[in-house]
C-alpha positions as CSV (number, residue, x, y, z in Angstrom):
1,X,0.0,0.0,0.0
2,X,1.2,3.6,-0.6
3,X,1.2,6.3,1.9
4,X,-1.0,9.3,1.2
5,X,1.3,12.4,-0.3
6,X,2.2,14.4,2.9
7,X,1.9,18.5,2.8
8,X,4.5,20.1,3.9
9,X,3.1,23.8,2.9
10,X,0.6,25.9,2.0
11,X,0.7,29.2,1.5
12,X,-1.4,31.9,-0.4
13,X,0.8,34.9,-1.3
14,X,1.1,37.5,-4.4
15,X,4.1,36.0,-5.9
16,X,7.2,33.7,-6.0
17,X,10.9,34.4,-6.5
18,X,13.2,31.8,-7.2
19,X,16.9,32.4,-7.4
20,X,19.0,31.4,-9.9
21,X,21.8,30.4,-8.6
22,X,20.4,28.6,-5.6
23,X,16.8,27.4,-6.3
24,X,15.4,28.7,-3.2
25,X,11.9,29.9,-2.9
26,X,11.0,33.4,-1.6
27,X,7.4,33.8,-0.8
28,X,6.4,37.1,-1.3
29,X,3.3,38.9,0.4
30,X,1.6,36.1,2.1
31,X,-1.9,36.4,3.5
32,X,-4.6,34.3,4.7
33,X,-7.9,36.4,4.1
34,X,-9.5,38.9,1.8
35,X,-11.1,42.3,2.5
36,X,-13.1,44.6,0.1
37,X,-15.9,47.2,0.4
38,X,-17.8,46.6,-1.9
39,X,-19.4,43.0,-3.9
40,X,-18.6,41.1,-6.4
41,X,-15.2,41.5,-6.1
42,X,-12.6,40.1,-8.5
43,X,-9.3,39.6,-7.1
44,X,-6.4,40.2,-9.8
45,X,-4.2,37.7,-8.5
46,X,-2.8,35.5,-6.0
47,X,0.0,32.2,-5.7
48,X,-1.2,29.4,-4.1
49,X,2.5,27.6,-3.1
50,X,2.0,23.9,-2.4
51,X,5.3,22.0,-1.2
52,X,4.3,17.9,-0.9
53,X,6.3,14.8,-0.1
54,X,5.9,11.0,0.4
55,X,5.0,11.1,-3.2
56,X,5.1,8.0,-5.0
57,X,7.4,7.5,-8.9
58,X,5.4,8.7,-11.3
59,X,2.4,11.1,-12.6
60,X,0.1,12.5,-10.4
61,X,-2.5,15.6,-11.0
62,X,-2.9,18.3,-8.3
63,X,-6.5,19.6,-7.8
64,X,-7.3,23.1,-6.1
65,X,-10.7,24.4,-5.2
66,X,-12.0,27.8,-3.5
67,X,-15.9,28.2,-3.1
68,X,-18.5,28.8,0.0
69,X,-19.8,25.5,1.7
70,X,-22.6,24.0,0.2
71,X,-22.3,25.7,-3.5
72,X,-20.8,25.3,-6.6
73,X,-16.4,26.0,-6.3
74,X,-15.9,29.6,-7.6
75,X,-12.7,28.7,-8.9
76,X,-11.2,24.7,-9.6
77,X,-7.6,24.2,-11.0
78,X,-6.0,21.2,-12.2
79,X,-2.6,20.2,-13.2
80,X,-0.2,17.5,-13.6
81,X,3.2,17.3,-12.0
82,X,5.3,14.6,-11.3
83,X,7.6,13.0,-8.6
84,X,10.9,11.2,-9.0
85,X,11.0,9.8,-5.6
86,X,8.8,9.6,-2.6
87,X,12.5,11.1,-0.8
88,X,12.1,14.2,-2.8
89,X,9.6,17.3,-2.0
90,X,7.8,19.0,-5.0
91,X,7.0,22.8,-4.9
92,X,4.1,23.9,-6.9
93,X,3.7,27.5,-7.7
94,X,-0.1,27.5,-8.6
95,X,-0.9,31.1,-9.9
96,X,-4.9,32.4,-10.1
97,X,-6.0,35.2,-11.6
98,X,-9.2,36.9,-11.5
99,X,-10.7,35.4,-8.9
100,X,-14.6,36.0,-8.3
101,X,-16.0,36.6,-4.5
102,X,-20.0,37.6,-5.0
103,X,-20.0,38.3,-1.4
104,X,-18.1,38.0,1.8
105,X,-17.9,34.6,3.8
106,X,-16.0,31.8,5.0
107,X,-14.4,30.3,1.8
108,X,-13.2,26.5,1.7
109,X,-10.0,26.1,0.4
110,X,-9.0,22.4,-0.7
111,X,-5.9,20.7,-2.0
112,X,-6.2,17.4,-3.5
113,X,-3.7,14.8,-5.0
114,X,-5.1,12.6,-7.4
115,X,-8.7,12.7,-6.2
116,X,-7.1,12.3,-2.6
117,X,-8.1,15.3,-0.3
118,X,-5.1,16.6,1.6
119,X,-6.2,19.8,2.7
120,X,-9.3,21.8,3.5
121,X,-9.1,24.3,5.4
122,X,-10.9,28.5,5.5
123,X,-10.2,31.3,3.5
124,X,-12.1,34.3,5.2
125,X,-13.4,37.4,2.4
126,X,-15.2,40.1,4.5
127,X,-15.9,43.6,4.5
């Protein structure tokens, strides 16, 4: 049997640096809610970083989702990636744009790995 992929981070922030020289990973402007005055609001953009490991050889597909509880997700993202050993972690810079909140409220947020939730967790928009 083999073990569910592990998280290791989540972050939502406005962008990603990596150096060059060094592949290290610079979060930039991390938050964990949303405030506006006034609804709908579209949010221009935002980085969800996901670092994972104790992921088994091979192709997976990563699966994020925002929405309220109850409703329809206001926003679902898919992608492949792949891992090269279970020993290794895997960063994924996950960038979404235009975002719609209709109205304020306690969002779910939730990371899956190959149909396999990992994450849910709250994403607060108020006013």
């Amino acid at each position: 049997m083999q073990s569910k992929p592990q998280l290791l981070i989540f972050a939502t922030c406005d962008g990603v640096h990596i150096d060059p020289s060094t592949g290290k990973h610079t979060l930039l402007g991390v938050f964990s809610n949303l405030r506006s005055q006034e609804y709908p609001m579209m949010h221009p953009h935002m980085v969800w970083f996901v670092s994972l490991a104790d992921v088994s050889i091979g192709e997976h597909r990563l699966q994020l989702s925002l929405g309220l509880p109850g409703e329809a997700p206001l926003m679902s993202v898919e992608r492949p990636f792949e891992s090269k050993s279970p020993l290794h972690r895997i960063h994924l810079i996950n960038q979404l744009k235009n975002v719609p909140f209709q109205k304020p409220g306690d969002y779910t947020a939730a990371i899956e790995v190959d149909d396999e939730p990992i994450l849910v967790t709250s994403f607060i928009v108020s006013q």
